[in-house]
C-alpha positions as CSV (number, residue, x, y, z in Angstrom):
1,X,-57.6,-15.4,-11.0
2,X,-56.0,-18.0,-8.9
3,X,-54.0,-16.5,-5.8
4,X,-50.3,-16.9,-6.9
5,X,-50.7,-15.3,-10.2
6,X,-52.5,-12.4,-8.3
7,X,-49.7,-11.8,-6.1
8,X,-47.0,-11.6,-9.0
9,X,-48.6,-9.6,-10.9
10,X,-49.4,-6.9,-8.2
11,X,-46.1,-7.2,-6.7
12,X,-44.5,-6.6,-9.5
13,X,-46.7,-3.6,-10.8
14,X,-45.8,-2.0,-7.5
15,X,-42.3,-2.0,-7.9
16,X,-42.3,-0.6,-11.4
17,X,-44.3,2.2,-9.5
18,X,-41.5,2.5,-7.3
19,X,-38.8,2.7,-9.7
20,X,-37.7,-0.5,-10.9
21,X,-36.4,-0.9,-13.8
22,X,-34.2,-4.4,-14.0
23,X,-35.2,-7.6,-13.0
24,X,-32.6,-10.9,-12.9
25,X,-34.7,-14.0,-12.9
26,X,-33.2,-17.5,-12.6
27,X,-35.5,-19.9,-13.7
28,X,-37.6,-22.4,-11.6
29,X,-41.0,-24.0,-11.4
30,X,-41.8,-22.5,-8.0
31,X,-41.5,-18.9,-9.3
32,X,-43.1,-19.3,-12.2
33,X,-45.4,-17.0,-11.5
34,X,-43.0,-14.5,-11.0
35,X,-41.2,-15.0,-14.3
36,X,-44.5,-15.0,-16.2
37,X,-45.8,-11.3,-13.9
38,X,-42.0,-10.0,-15.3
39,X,-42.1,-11.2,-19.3
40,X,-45.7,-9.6,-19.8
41,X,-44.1,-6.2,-17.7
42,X,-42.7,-4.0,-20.7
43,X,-41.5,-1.6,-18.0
44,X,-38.5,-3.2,-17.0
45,X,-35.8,-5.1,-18.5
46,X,-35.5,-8.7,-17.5
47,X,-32.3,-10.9,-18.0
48,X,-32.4,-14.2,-17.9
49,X,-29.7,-16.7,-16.3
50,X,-29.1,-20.3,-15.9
51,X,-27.2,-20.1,-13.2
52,X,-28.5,-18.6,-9.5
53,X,-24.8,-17.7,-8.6
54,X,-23.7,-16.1,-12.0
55,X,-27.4,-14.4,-11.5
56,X,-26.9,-12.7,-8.1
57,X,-23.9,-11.6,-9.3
58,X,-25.1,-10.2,-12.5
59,X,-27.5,-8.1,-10.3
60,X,-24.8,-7.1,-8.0
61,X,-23.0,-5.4,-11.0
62,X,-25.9,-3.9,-12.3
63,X,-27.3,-2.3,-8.9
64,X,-23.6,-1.1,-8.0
65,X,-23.5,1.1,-11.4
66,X,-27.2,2.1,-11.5
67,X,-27.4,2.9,-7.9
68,X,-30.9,2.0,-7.8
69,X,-32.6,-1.4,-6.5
70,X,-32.4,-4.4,-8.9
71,X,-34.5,-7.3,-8.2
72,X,-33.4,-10.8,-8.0
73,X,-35.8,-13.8,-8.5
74,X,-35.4,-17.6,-8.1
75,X,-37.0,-20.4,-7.3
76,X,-36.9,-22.3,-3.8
77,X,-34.9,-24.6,-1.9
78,X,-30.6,-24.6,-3.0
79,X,-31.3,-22.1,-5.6
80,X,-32.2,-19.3,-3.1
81,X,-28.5,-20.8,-1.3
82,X,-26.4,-19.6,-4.2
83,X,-27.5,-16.1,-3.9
84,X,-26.0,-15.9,-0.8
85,X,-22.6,-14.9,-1.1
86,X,-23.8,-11.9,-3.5
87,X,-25.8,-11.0,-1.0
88,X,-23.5,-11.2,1.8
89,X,-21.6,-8.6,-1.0
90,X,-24.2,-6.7,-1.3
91,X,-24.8,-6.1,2.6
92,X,-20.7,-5.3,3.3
93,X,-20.8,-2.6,0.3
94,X,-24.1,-1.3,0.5
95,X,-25.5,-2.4,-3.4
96,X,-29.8,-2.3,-3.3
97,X,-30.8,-6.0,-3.5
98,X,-34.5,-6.7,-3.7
99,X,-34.2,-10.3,-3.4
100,X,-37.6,-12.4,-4.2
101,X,-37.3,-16.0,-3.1
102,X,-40.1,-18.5,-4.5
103,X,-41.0,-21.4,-1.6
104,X,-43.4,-23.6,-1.1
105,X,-46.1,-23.4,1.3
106,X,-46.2,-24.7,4.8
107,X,-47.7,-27.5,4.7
108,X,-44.7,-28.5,2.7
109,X,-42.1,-27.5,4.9
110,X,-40.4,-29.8,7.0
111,X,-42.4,-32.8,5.2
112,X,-39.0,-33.9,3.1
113,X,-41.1,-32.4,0.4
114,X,-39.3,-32.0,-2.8
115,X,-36.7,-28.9,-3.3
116,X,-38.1,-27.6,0.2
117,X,-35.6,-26.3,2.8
118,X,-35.6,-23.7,6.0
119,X,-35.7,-20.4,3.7
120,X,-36.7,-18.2,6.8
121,X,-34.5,-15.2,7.5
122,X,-31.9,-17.8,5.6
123,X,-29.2,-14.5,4.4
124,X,-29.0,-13.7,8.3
125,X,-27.3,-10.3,8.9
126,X,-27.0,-9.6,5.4
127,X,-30.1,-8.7,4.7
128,X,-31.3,-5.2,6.2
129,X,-34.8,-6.2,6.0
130,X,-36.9,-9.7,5.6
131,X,-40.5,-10.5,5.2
132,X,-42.1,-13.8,5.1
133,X,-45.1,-12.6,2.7
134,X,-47.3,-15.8,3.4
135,X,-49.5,-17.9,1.2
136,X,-51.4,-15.3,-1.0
137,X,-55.3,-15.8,-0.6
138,X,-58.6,-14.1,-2.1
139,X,-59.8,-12.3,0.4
140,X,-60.3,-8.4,1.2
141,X,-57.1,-6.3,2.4
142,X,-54.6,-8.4,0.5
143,X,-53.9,-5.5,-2.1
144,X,-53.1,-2.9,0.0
145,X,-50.8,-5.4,1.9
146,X,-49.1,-6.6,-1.1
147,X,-48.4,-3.0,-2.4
148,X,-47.7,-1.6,1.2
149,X,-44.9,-4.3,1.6
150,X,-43.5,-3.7,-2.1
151,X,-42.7,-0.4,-1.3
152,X,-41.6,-0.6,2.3
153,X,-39.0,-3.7,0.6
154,X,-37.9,-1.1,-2.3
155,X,-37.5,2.2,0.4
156,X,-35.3,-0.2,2.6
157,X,-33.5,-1.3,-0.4
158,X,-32.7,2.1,-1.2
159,X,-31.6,3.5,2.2
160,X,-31.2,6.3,2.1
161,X,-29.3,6.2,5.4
162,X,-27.9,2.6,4.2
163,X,-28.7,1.1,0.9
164,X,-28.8,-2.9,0.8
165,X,-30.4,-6.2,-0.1
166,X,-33.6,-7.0,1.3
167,X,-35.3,-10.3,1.2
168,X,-38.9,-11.0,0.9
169,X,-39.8,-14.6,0.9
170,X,-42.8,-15.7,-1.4
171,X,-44.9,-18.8,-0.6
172,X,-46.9,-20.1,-3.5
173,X,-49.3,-22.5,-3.7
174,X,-50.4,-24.5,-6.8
175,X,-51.9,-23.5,-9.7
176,X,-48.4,-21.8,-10.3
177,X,-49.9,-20.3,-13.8
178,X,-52.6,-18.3,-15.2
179,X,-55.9,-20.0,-15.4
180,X,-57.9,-17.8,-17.6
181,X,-59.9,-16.2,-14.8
182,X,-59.2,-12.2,-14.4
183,X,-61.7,-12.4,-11.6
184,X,-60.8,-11.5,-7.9
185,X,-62.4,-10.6,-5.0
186,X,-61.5,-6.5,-4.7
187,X,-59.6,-4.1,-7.4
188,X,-56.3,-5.1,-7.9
189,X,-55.1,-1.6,-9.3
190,X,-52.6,0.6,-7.4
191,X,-52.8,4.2,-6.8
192,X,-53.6,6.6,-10.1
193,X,-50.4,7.8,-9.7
194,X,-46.9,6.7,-8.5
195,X,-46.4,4.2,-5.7
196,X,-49.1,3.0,-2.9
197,X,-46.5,4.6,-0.5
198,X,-44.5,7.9,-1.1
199,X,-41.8,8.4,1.1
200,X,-40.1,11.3,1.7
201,X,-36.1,11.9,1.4
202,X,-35.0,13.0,5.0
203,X,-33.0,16.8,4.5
204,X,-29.6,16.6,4.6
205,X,-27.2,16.2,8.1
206,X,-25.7,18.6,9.6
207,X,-22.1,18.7,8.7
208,X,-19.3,18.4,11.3
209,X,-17.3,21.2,11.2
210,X,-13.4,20.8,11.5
211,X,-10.7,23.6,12.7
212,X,-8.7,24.9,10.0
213,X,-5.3,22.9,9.1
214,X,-3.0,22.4,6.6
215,X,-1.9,19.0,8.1
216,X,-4.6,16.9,6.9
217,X,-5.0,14.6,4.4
218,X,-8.3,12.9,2.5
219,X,-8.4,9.1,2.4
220,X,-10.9,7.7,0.0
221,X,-11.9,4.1,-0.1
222,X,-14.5,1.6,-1.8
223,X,-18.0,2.6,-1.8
224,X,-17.5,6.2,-0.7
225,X,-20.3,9.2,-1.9
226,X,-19.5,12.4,-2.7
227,X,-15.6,12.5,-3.4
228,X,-15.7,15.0,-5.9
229,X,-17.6,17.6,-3.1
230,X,-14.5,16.5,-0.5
231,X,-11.7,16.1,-2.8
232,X,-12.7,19.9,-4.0
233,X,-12.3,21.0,-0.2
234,X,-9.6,19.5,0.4
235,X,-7.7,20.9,-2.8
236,X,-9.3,24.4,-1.1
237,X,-7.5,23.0,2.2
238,X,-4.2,22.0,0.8
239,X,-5.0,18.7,1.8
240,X,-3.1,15.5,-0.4
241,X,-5.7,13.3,-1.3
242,X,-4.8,9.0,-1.1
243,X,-7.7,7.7,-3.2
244,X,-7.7,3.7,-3.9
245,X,-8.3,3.2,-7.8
246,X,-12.4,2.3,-6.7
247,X,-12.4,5.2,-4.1
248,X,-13.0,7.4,-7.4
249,X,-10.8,10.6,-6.1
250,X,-7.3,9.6,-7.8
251,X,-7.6,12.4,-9.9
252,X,-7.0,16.6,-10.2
253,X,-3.5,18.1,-8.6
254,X,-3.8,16.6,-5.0
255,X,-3.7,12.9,-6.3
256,X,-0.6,11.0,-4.4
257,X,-1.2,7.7,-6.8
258,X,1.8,6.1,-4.8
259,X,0.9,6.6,-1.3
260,X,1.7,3.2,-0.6
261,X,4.6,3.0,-1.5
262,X,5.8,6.9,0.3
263,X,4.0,5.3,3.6
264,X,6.1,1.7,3.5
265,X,8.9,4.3,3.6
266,X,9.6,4.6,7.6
267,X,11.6,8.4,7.1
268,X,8.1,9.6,5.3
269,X,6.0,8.0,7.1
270,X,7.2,9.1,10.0
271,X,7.7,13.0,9.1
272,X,4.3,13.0,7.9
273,X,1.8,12.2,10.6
274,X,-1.4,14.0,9.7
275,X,-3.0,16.3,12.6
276,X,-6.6,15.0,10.8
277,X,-8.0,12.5,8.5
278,X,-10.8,11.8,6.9
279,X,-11.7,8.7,5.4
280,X,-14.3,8.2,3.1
281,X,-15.7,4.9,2.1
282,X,-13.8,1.8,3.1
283,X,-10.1,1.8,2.5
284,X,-8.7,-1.8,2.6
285,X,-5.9,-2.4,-0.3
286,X,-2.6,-0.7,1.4
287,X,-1.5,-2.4,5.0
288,X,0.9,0.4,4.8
289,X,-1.8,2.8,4.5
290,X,-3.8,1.4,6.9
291,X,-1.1,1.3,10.0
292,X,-0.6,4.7,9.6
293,X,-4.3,5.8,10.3
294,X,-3.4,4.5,13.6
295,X,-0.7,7.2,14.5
296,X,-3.4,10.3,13.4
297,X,-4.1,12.9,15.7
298,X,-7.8,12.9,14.7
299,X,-9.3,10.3,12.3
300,X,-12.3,11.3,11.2
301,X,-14.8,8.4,9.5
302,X,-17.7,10.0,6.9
303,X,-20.5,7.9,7.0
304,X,-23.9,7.9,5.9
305,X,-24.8,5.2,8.3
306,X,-24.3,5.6,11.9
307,X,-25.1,1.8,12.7
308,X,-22.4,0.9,9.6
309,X,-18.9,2.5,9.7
310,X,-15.6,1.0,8.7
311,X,-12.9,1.5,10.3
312,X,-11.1,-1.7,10.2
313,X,-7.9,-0.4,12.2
314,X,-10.0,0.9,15.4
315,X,-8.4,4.2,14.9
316,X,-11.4,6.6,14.2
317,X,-12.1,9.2,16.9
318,X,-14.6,10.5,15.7
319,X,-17.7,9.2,12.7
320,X,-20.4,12.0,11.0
321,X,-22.6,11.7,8.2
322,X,-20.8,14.7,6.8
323,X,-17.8,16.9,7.4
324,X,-17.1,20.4,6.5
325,X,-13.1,20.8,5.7
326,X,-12.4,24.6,5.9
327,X,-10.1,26.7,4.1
328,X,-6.7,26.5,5.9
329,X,-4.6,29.7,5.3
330,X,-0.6,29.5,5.3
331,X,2.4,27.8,3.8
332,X,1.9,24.6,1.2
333,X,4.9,22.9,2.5
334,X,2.4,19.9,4.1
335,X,1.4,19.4,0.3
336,X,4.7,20.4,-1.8
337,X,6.3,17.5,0.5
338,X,3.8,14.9,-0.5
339,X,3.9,15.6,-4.0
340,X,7.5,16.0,-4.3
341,X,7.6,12.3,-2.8
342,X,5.1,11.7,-4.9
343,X,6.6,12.4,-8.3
344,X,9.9,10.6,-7.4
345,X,7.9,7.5,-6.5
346,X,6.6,8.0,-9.9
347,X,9.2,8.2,-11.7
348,X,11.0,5.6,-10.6
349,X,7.7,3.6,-10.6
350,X,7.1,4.1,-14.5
351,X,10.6,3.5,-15.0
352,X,10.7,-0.2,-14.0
353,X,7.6,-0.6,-15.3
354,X,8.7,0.4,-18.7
355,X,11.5,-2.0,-18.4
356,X,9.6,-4.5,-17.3
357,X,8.0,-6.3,-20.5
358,X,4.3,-7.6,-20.1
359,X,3.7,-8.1,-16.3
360,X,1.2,-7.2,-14.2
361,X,1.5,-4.0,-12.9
362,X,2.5,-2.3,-16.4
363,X,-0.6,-3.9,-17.6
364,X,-3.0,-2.9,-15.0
365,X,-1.1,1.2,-15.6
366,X,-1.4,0.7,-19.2
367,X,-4.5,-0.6,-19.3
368,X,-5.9,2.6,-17.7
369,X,-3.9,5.0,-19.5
370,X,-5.6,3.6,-23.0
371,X,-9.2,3.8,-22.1
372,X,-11.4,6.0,-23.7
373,X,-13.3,9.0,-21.3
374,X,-16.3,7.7,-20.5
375,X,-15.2,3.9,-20.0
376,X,-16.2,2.3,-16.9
377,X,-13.5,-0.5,-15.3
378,X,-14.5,-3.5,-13.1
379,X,-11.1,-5.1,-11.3
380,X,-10.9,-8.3,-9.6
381,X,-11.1,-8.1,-5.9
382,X,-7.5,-10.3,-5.4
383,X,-4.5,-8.4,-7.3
384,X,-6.1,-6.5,-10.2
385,X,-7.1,-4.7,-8.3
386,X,-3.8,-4.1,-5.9
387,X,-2.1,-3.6,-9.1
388,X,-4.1,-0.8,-10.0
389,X,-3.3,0.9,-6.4
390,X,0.5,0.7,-6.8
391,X,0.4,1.4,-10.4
392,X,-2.1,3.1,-11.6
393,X,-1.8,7.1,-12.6
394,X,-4.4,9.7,-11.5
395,X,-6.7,10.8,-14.5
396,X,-10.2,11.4,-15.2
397,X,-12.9,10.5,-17.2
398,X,-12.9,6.8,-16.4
399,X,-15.4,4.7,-13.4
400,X,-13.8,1.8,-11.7
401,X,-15.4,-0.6,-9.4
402,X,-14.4,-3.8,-7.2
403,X,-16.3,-6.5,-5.1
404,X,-14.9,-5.0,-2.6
405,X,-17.4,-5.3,0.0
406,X,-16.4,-8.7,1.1
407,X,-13.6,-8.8,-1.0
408,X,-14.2,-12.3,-3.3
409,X,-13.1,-13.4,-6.2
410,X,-16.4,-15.2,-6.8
411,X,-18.8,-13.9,-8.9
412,X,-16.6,-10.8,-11.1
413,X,-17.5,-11.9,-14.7
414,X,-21.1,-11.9,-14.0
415,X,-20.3,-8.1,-11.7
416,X,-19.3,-6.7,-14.9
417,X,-21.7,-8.0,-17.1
418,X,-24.4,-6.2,-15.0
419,X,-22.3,-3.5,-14.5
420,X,-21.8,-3.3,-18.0
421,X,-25.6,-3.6,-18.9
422,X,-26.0,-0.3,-17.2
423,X,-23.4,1.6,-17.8
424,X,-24.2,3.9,-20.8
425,X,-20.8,3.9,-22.4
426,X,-17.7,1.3,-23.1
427,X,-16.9,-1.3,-20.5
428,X,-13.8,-2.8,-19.6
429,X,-12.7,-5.8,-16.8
430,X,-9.3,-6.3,-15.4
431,X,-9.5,-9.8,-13.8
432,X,-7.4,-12.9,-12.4
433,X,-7.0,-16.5,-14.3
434,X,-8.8,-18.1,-11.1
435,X,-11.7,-15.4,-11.0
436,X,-12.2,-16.0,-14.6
437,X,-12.9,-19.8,-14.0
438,X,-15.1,-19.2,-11.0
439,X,-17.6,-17.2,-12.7
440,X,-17.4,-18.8,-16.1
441,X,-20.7,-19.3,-16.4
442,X,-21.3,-15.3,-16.6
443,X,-20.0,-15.6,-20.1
444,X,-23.7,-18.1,-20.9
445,X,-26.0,-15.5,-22.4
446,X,-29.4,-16.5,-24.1
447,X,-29.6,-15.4,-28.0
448,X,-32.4,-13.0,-26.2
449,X,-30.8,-11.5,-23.4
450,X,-29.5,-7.7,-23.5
451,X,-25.4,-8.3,-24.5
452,X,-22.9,-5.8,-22.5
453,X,-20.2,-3.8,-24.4
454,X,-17.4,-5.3,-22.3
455,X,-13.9,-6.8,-22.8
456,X,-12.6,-9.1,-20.0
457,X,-8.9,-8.6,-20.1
458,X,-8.0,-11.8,-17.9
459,X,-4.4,-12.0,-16.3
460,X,-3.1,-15.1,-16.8
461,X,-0.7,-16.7,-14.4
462,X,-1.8,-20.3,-14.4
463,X,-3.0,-19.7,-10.5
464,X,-3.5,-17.9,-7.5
465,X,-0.5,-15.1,-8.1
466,X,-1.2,-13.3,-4.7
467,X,0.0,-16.0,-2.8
468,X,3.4,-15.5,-4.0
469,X,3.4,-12.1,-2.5
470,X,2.5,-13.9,1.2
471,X,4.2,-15.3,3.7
472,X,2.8,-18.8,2.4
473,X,5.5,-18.8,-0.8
474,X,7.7,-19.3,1.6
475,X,6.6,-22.7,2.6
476,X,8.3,-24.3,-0.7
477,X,6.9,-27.6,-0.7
478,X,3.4,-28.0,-0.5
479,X,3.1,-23.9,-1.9
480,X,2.1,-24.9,-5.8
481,X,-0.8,-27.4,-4.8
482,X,-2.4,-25.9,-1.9
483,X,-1.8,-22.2,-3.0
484,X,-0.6,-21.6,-6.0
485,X,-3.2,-23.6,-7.8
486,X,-2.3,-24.3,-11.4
487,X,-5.2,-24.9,-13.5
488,X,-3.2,-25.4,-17.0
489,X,-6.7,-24.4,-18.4
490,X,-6.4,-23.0,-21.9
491,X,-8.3,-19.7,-22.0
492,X,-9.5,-19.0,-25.3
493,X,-11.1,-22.7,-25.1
494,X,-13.3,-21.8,-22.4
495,X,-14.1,-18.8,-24.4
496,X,-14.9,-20.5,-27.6
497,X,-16.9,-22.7,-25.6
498,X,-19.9,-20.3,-25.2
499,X,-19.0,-18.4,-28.5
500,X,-17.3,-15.5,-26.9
501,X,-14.6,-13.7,-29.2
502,X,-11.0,-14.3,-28.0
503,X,-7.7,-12.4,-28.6
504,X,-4.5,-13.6,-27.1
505,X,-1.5,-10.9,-25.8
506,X,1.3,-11.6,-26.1
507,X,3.5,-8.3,-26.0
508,X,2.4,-5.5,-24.0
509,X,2.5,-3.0,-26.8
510,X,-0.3,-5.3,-28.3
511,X,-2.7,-4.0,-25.9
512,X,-4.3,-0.8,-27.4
513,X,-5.3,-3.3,-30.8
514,X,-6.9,-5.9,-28.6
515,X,-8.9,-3.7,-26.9
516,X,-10.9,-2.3,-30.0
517,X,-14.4,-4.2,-30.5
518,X,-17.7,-4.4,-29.8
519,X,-19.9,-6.5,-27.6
520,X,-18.9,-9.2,-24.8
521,X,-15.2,-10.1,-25.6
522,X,-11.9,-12.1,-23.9
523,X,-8.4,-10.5,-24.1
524,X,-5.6,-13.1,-22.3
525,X,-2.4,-11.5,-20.8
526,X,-0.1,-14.2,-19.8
527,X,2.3,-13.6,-17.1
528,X,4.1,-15.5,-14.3
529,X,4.0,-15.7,-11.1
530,X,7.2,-15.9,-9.6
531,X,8.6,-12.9,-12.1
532,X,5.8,-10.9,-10.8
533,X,6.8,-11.2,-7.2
534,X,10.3,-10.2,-8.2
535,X,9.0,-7.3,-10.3
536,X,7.1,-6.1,-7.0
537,X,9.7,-6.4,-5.0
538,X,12.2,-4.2,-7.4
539,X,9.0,-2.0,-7.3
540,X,9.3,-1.7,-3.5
541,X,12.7,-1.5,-3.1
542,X,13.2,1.5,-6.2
543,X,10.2,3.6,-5.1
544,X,11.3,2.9,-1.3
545,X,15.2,4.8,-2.3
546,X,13.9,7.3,-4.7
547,X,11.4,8.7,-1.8
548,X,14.3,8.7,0.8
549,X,16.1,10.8,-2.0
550,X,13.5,12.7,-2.0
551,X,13.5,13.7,1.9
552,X,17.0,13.6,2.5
């Protein structure tokens, strides 16, 4: 057995031991034998993708659902370069990567030898582990390093104290395929039983343990872990919960859905500053939100690592790996105040929005209201996914996740597909004109790749709509080319193109119908831009009187 098909095929045995069970391969001649090691391996399920960026992405989605390492193969030179703004996802929201990077050998490198570049340590930061594996060669010992170093790469993937992509580089020499031999120096077998390595799950921190008030409040952002165990305390607390649509804890009694609009109001705001908080996960959607962390007595950050912890306003006093909220005894006047500020935002909220014909926000609230329990929702990282804050009513039964890690709009169609492909249930995508076309190529699926149950519904605005809501719309001239962006691309073209069913919107009430289907489908909602930032304003500007009602 020549020494490149060796490697592949122990490597990859290994992981499987570990626990892999999907592997993203985009094709190449260096990591060939790779791809051939993966389509003999019935143990996991391999998807195929023409394009590297479209593929990274693809594995984002379907290690951010799975919450278990997904593997990620390409060949060498600028094909391992468009994996790395995944990766650079991956790192900021903490998705498992195992990222396997065919190269050539090094008497190659540096030679101006074809598809060769510097792929040492290339993702930088972002990767929480790398390995140059070097040339594979028959000799003794090379086994147990192989196998060692697969599950070393899978364990670091994994955490547990801070889940990411790791990156092992993979020099191969030629012959790149099988060549008949099954001959090799030593055994090439693993252990009877489970990995080479076992490693063992460290017991749980020791929770920090706060004084009993009823001035606090939960904030729950992207990427956070175990909201349902805090968002139960702090119902037990009295506490208001402020959960972002991703956070996952915009649900159950406690659930202020338009927190950012009572915190824009100065006379609430103001009345209302928390003796604690504590954030879970990363909240980044609400600027009004955000400046009033700052004015906290005690702002607690939950996270599960201590070398990682967002707190983008510098405001956190104090960061564990868990908190204990007690029971606070006493009045509910902390939490009857938020919710009856609540419910008037609400109402006047809905109100407009009813009014309002097919815009943005009513479709990203209606949207949600007509899913199905069960459904998982992907939103684009620009203003689907804002929309969904201001908008969007607490219920359960439904998963939503963002790129929110880095915050992109690169990459979302191929997100949900892999989302999609592992979520055991309906899928759904709320997503911008301009992400649509950036990731276009997510929609190219092989006649034998595993198809996702998920409809795209794609706002669209003919361009970058969240620049109308920026200071930048205010620069008149050179605002539509430089950021407003008008594409004038016809949607259901683009669609057609890679035989993708397509249903166009065009009254809101339509909505519930185009949803129904099966399989990987495109729903168009077409708005524009320059109603939409008059819609938000009126938004603003009712919710902002009906909460000083509210207080007076």
């Amino acid at each position: 057995m020549n020494p490149a098909t060796a490697l592949a095929t122990v490597l990859v045995d290994e992981l499987v031991r570990c626990g892999l069970t999907d592997v993203v391969l985009a094709p190449g001649s260096r990591s060939a034998p790779l791809a051939l090691a993966l389509h003999a391996e019935s143990r996991v399920r391999l998807h195929v993708r023409v394009d590297e960026r479209s593929a990274s992405y693809l594995a984002v989605g379907l290690a951010r659902r799975s919450e278990r390492p997904v593997a990620l193969i390409c060949s060498s030179g600028t094909a391992a370069a468009n994996f790395h703004p995944a990766v650079v996802e991956a790192s900021e929201s903490g998705v498992p990567l195992l990222v396997l990077t065919a190269d050539r050998p090094p008497e190659l490198r540096g030679t101006g030898a074809n598809q060769t570049i510097d792929q040492i340590k290339m993702y930088g930061p972002a990767a929480r582990w790398f390995a140059e594996v070097g040339v594979p060669e028959e000799r003794p010992g090379q086994v147990a390093y192989w196998r060692s170093l697969a599950c070393r790469a899978y364990q670091r993937a994994q955490g547990p104290a801070g889940a990411g992509p790791v990156h092992l580089n993979l020099a191969f020499r030629e012959p790149l395929i099988p060549d008949g031999d099954t001959k090799w120096c030593e055994p090439l077998d693993g252990a009877e039983s489970g990995p080479w390595v076992r490693t063992r799950v460290a017991p749980p921190p020791v929770a920090l343990h706060l004084p009993p008030t009823r001035r606090g409040v939960l904030v729950v952002g992207d990427g956070a872990v175990n909201v349902r165990r805090y968002v139960a305390a702090a119902g037990m607390a009295g506490w208001p919960v402020l959960s972002e649509p991703n956070g996952g804890g915009r649900y159950g009694d406690h659930a202020i859905s338009t927190y950012h609009y009572l915190l824009s109001t100065p006379e609430f705001a103001d009345a209302h500053e928390p003796d604690v908080v504590v954030t879970l996960g990363r909240p980044g959607l609400s600027r009004p939100l955000l400046s009033w962390l700052r004015r906290a007595g005690e702002h607690i950050v939950v996270a599960a690592d201590l070398d990682r912890w967002p707190d983008p306003t510098r405001s956190a006093t104090q960061v564990a790996q868990a908190v204990e909220i007690p029971v606070a005894s006493g009045d509910d006047s902390w939490l009857h105040a938020w919710r009856q500020a609540d419910a008037a935002a609400r109402t006047a909220v809905d109100e407009l929005l009813d009014m309002s014909g097919t815009s943005e926000p009513r479709l990203a609230r209606d949207l949600v209201d007509a899913l199905p329990n069960g459904a998982l929702l992907i939103a684009g990282s620009s203003m689907p996914i804002r929309d969904l804050d201001q908008a969007m009513r607490p219920r359960r039964g439904l998963r939503l996740l963002a790129n929110r890690g880095a915050s992109g709009i690169d990459g979302v169609v191929s997100t949900a597909m892999g989302a999609a492909l592992a979520h055991n249930g309906p899928s759904y995508a709320l997503i911008g004109d301009l992400s649509f076309l950036h990731d276009q190529n997510g929609l190219i699926l092989g006649p034998r790749e595993p198809r996702p149950d998920l409809c795209l519904v794609v706002v669209n605005n003919d361009g970058g709509g969240i620049f109308s809501l920026l200071p930048q719309a205010a620069v008149r001239d050179p605002f539509e080319r430089v950021f407003g962006t008008p594409h004038g691309v016809d949607l259901g073209y683009v669609a057609a193109s890679t035989g993708t069913p397509y249903t166009l919107v065009e009254e809101i009430t339509e909505l519930p119908k185009a949803l129904r289907g099966e399989g990987t489908r495109v729903v168009e909602v077409r708005t524009d831009r320059e109603a939409n930032a008059e819609l938000h304003a009126r938004l603003r500007d009712a919710a902002l009187e009906a909460v000083r009602a509210a207080v007076a």
